[in-house]
N, CA, C and O atoms as a GROMACS GRO file, in nm:
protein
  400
    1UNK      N    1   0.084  -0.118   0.000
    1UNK     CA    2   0.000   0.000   0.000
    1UNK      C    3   0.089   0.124   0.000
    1UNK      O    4   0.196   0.131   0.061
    2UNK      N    5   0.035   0.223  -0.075
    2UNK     CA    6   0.102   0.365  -0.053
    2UNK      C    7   0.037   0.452  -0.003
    2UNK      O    8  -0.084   0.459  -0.022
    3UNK      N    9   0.106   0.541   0.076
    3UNK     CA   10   0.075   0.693   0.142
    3UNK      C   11   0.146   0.793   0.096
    3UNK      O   12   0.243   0.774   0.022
    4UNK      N   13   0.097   0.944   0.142
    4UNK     CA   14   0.147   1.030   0.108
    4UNK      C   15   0.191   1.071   0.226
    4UNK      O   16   0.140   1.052   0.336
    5UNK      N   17   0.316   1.144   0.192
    5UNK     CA   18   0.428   1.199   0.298
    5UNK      C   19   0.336   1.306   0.343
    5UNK      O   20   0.304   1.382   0.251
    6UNK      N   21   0.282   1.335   0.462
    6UNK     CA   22   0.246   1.431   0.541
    6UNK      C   23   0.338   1.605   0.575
    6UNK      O   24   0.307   1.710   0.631
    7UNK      N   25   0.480   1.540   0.487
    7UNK     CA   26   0.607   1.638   0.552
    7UNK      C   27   0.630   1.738   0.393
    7UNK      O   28   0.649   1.856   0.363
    8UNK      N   29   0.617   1.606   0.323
    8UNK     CA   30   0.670   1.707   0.212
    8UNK      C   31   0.577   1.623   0.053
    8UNK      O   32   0.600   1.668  -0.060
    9UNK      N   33   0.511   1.542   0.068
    9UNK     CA   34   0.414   1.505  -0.018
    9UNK      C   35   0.406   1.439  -0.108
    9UNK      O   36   0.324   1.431  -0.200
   10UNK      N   37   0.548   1.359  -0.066
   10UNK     CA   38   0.579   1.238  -0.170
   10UNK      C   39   0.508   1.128  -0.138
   10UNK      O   40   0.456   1.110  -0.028
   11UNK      N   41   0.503   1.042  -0.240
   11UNK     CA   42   0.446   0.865  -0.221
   11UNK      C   43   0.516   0.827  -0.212
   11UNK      O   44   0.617   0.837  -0.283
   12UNK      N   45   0.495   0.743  -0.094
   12UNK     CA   46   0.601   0.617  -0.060
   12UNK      C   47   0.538   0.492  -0.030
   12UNK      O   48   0.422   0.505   0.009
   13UNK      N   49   0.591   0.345  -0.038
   13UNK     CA   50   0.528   0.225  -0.008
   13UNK      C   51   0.574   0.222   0.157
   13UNK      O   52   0.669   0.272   0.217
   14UNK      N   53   0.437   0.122   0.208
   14UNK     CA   54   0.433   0.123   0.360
   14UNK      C   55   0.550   0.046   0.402
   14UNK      O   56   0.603   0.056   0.512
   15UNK      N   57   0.586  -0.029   0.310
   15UNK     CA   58   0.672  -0.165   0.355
   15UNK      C   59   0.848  -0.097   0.328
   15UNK      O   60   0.953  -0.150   0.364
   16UNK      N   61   0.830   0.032   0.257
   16UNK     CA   62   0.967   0.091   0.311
   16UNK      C   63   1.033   0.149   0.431
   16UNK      O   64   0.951   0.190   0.512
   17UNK      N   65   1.138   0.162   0.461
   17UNK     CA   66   1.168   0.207   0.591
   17UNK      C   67   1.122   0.351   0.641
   17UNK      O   68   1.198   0.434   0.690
   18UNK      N   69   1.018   0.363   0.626
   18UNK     CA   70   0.973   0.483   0.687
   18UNK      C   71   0.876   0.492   0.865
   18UNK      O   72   0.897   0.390   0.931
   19UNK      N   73   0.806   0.571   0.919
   19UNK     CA   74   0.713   0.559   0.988
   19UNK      C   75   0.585   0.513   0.978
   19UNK      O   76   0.511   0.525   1.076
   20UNK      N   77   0.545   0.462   0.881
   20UNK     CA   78   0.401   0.457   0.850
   20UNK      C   79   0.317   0.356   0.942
   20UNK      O   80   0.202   0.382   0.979
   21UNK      N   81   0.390   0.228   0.978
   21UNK     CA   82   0.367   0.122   1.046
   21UNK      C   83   0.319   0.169   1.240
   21UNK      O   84   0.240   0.129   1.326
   22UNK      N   85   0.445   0.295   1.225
   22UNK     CA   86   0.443   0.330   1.410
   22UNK      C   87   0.320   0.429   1.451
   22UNK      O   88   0.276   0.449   1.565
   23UNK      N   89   0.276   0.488   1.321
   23UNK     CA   90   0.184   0.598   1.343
   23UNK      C   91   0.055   0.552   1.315
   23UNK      O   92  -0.041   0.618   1.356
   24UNK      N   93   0.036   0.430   1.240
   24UNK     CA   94  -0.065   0.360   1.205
   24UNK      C   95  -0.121   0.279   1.347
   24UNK      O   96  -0.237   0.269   1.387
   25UNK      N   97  -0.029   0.242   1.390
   25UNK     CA   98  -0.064   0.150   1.510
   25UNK      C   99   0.018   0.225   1.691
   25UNK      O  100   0.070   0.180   1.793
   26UNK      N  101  -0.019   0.357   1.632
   26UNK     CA  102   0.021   0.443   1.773
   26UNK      C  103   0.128   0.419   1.889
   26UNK      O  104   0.115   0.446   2.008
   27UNK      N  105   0.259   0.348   1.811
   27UNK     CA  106   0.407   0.289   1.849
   27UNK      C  107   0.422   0.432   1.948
   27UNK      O  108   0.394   0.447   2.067
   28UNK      N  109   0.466   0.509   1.865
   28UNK     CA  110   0.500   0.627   1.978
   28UNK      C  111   0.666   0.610   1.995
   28UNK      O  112   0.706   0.629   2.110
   29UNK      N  113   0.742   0.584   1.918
   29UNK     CA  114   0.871   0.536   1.909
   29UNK      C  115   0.939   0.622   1.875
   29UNK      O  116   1.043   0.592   1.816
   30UNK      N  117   0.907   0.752   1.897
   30UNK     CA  118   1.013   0.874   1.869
   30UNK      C  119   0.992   1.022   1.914
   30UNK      O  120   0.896   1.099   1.912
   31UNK      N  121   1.113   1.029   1.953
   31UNK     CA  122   1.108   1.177   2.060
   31UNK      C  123   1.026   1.278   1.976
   31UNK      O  124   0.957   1.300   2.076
   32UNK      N  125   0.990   1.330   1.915
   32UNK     CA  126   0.911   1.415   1.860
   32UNK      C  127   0.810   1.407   1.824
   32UNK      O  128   0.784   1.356   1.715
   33UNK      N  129   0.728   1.454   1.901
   33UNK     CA  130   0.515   1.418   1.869
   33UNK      C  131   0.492   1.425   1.712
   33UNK      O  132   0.428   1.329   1.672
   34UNK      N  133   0.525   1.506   1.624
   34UNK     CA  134   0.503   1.556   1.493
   34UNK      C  135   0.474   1.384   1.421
   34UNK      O  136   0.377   1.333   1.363
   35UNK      N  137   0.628   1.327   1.466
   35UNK     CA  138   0.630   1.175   1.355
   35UNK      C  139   0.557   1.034   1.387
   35UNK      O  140   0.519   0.945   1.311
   36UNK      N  141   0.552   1.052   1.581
   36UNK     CA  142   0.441   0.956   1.627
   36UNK      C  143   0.322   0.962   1.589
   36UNK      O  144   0.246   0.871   1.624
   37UNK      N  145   0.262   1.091   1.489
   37UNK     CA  146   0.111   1.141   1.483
   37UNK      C  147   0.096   1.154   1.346
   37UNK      O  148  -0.020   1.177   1.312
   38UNK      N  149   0.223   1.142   1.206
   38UNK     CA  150   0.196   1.201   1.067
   38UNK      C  151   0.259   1.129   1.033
   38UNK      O  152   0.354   1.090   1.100
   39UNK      N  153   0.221   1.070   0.879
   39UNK     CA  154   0.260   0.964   0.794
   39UNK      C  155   0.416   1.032   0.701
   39UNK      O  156   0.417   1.121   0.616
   40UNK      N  157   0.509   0.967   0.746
   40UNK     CA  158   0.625   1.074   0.637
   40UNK      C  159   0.709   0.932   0.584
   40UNK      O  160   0.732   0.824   0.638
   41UNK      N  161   0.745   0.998   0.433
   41UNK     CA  162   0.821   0.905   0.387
   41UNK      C  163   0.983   0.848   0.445
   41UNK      O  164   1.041   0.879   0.549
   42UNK      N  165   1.033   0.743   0.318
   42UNK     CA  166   1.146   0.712   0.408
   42UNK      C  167   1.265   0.844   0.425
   42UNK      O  168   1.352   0.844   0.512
   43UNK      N  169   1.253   0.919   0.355
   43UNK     CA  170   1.362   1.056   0.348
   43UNK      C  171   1.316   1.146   0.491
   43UNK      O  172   1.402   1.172   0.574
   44UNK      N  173   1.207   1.181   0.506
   44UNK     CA  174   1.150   1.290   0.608
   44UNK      C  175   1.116   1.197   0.756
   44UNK      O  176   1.097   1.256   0.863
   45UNK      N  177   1.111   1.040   0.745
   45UNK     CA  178   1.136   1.004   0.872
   45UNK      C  179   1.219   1.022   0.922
   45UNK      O  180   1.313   1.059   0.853
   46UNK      N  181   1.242   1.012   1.067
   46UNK     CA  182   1.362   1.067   1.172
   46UNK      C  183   1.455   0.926   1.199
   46UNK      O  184   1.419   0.810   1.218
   47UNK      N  185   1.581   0.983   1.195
   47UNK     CA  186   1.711   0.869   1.167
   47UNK      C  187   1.722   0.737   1.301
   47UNK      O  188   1.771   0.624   1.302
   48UNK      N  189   1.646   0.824   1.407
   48UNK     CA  190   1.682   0.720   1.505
   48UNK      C  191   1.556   0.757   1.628
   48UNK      O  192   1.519   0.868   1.667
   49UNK      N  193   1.518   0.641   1.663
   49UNK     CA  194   1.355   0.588   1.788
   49UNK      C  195   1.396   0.668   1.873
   49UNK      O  196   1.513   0.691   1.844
   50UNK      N  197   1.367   0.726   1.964
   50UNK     CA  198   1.328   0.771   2.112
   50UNK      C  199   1.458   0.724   2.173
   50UNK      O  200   1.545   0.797   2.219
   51UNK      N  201   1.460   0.586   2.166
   51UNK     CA  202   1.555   0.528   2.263
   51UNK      C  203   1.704   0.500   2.202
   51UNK      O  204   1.788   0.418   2.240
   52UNK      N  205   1.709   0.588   2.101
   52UNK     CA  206   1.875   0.603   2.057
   52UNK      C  207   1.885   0.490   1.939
   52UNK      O  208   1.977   0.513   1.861
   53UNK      N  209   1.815   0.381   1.913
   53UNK     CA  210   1.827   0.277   1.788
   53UNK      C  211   1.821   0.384   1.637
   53UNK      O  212   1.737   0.459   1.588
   54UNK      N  213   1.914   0.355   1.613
   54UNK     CA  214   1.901   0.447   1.460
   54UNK      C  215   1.838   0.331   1.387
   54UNK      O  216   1.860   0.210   1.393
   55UNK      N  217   1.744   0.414   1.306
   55UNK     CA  218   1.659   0.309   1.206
   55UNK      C  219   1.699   0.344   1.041
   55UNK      O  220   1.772   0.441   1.022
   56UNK      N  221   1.646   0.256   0.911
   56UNK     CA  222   1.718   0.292   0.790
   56UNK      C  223   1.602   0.433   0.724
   56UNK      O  224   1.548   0.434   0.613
   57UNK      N  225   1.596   0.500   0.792
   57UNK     CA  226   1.489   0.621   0.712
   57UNK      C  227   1.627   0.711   0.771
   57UNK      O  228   1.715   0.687   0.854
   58UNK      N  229   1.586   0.860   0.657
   58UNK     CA  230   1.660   0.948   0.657
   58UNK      C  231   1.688   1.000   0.533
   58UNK      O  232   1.708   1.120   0.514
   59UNK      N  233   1.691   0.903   0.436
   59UNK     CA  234   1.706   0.953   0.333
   59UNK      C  235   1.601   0.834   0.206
   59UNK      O  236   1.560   0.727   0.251
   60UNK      N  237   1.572   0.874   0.050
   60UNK     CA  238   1.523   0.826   0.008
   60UNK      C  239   1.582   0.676  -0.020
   60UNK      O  240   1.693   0.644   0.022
   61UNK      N  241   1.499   0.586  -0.091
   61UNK     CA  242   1.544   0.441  -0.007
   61UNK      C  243   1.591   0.407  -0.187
   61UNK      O  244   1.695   0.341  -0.191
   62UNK      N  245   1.536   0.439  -0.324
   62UNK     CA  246   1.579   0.486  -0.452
   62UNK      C  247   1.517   0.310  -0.484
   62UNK      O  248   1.579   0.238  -0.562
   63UNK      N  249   1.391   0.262  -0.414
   63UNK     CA  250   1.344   0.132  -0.463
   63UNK      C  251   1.271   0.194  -0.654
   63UNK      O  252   1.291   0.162  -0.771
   64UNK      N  253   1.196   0.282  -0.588
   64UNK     CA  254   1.182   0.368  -0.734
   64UNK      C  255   1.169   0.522  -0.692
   64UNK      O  256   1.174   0.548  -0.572
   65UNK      N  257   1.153   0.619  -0.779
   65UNK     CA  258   1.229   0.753  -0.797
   65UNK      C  259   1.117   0.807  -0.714
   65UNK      O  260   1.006   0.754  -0.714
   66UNK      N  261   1.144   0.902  -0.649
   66UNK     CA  262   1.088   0.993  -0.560
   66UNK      C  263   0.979   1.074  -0.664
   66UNK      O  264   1.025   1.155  -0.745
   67UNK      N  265   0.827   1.047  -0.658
   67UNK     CA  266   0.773   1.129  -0.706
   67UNK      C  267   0.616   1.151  -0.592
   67UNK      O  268   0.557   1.080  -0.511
   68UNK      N  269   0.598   1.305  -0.652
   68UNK     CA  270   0.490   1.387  -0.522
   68UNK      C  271   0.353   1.387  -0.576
   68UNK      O  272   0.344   1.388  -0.698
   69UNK      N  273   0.264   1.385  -0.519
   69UNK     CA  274   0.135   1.338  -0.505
   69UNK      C  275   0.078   1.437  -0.614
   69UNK      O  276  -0.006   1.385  -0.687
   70UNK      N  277   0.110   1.577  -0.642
   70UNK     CA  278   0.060   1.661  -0.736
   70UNK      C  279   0.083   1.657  -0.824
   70UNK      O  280   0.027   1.721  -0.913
   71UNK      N  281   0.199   1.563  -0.845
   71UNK     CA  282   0.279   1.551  -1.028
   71UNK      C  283   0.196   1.502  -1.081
   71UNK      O  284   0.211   1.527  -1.201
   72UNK      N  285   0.060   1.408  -1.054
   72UNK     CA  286   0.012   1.285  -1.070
   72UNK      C  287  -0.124   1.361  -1.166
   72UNK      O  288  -0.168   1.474  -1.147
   73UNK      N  289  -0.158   1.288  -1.242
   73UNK     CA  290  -0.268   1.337  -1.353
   73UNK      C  291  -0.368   1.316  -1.216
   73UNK      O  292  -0.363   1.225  -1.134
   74UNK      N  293  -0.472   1.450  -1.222
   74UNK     CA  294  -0.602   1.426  -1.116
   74UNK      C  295  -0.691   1.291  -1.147
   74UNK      O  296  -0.748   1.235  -1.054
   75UNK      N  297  -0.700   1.242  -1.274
   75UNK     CA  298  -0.784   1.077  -1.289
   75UNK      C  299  -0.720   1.001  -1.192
   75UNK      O  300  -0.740   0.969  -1.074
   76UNK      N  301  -0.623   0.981  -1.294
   76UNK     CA  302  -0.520   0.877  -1.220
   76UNK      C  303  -0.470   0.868  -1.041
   76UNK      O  304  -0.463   0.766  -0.973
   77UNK      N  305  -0.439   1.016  -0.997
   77UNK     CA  306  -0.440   1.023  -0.887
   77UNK      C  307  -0.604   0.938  -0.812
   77UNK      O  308  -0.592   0.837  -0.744
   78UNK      N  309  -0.734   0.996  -0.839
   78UNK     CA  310  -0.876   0.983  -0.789
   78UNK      C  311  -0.875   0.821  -0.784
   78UNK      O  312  -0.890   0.762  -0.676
   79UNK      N  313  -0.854   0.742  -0.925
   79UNK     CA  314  -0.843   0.629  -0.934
   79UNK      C  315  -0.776   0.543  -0.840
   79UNK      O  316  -0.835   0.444  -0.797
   80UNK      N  317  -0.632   0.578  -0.796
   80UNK     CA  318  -0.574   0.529  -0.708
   80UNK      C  319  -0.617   0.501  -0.546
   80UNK      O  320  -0.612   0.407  -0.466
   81UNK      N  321  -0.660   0.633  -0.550
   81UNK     CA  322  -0.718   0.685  -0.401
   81UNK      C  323  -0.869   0.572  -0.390
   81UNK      O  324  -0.888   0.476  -0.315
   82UNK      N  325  -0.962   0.634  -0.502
   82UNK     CA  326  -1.084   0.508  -0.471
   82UNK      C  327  -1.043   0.372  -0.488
   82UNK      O  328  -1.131   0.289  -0.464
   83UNK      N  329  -0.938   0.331  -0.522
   83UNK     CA  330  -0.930   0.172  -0.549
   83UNK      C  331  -0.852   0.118  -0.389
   83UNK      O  332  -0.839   0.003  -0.347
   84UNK      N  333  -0.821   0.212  -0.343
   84UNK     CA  334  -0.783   0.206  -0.183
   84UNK      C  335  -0.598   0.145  -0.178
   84UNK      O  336  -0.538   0.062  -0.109
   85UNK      N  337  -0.561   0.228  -0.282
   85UNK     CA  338  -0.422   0.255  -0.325
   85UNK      C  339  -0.325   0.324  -0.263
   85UNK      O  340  -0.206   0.299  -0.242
   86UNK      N  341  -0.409   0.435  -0.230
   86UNK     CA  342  -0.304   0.532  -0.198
   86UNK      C  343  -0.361   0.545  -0.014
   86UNK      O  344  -0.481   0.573  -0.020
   87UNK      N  345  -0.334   0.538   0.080
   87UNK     CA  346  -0.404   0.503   0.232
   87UNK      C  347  -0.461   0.636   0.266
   87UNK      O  348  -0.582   0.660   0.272
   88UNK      N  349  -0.362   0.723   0.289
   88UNK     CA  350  -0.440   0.880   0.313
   88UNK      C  351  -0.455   0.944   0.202
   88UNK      O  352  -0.393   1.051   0.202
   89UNK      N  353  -0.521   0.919   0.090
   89UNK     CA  354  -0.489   1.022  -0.041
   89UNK      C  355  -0.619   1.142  -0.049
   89UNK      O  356  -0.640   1.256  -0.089
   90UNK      N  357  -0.697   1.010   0.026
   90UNK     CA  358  -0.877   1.060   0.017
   90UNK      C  359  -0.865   1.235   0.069
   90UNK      O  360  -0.949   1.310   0.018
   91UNK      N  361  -0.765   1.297   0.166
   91UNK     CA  362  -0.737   1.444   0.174
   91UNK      C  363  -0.686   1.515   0.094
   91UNK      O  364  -0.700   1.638   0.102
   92UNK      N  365  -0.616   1.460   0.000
   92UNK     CA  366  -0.524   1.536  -0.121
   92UNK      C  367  -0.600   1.551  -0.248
   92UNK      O  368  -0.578   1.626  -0.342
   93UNK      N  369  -0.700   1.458  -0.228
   93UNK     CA  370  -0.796   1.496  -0.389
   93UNK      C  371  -0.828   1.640  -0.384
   93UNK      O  372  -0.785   1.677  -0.494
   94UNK      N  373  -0.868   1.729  -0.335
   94UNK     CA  374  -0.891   1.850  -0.321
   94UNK      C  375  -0.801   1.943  -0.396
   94UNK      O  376  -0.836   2.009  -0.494
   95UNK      N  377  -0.668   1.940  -0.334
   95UNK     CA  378  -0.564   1.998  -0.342
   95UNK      C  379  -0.519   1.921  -0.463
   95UNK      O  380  -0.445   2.007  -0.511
   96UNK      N  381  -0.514   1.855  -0.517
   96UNK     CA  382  -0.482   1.800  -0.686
   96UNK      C  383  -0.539   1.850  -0.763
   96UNK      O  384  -0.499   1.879  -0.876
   97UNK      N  385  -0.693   1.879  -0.697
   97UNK     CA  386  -0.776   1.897  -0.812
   97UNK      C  387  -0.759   2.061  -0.800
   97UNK      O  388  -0.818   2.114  -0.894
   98UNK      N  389  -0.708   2.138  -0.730
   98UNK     CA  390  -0.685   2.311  -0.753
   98UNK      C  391  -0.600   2.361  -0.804
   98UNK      O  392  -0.597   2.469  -0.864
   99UNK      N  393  -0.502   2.272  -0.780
   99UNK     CA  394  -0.344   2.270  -0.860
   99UNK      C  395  -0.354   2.277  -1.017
   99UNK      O  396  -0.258   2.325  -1.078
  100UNK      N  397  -0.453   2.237  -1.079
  100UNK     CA  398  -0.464   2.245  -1.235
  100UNK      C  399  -0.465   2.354  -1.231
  100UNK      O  400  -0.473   2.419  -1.335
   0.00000   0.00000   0.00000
């Protein structure tokens, strides 16, 4: 499944090293409320947990190329989002669709 970065508005897959897993299921695994509470990709997650374990986020992970939720044709984006593609996208249809 993919989400959109909350930080800076890229898509990323859940199963990359990002936060998506800790904020989904209210882990709470890092000193700063912002990332325990908002979905961010693997680049804009924070390098290391609460308790000093550095984790592999920090930078992009290059499984495929960094691209942002507005680049995306508004169909194609809508399509994604209703086929239950994209996890939080259902807030960004708005903002895709003003951007034309």
């Amino acid at each position: 499944m993919y989400f959109i970065c909350e930080k800076c508005g890229a898509i990323d897959d859940s199963k990359r090293e990002n936060n998506f897993i800790n904020v989904l299921y209210n882990f709470e695994n890092y000193s700063e409320e912002y990332y325990n509470k908002h979905f961010c990709c693997t680049e804009c997650s924070p390098r290391k947990y609460k308790d000093g374990v550095w984790t592999l986020s920090g930078s992009w992970h290059n499984y495929f190329k960094k691209k942002y939720y507005y680049e995306l044709d508004y169909d194609i984006f809508k399509d994604l989002v209703e086929n239950g593609q994209i996890y939080n996208g259902k807030k960004y249809l708005k903002k895709i669709k003003y951007n034309k």
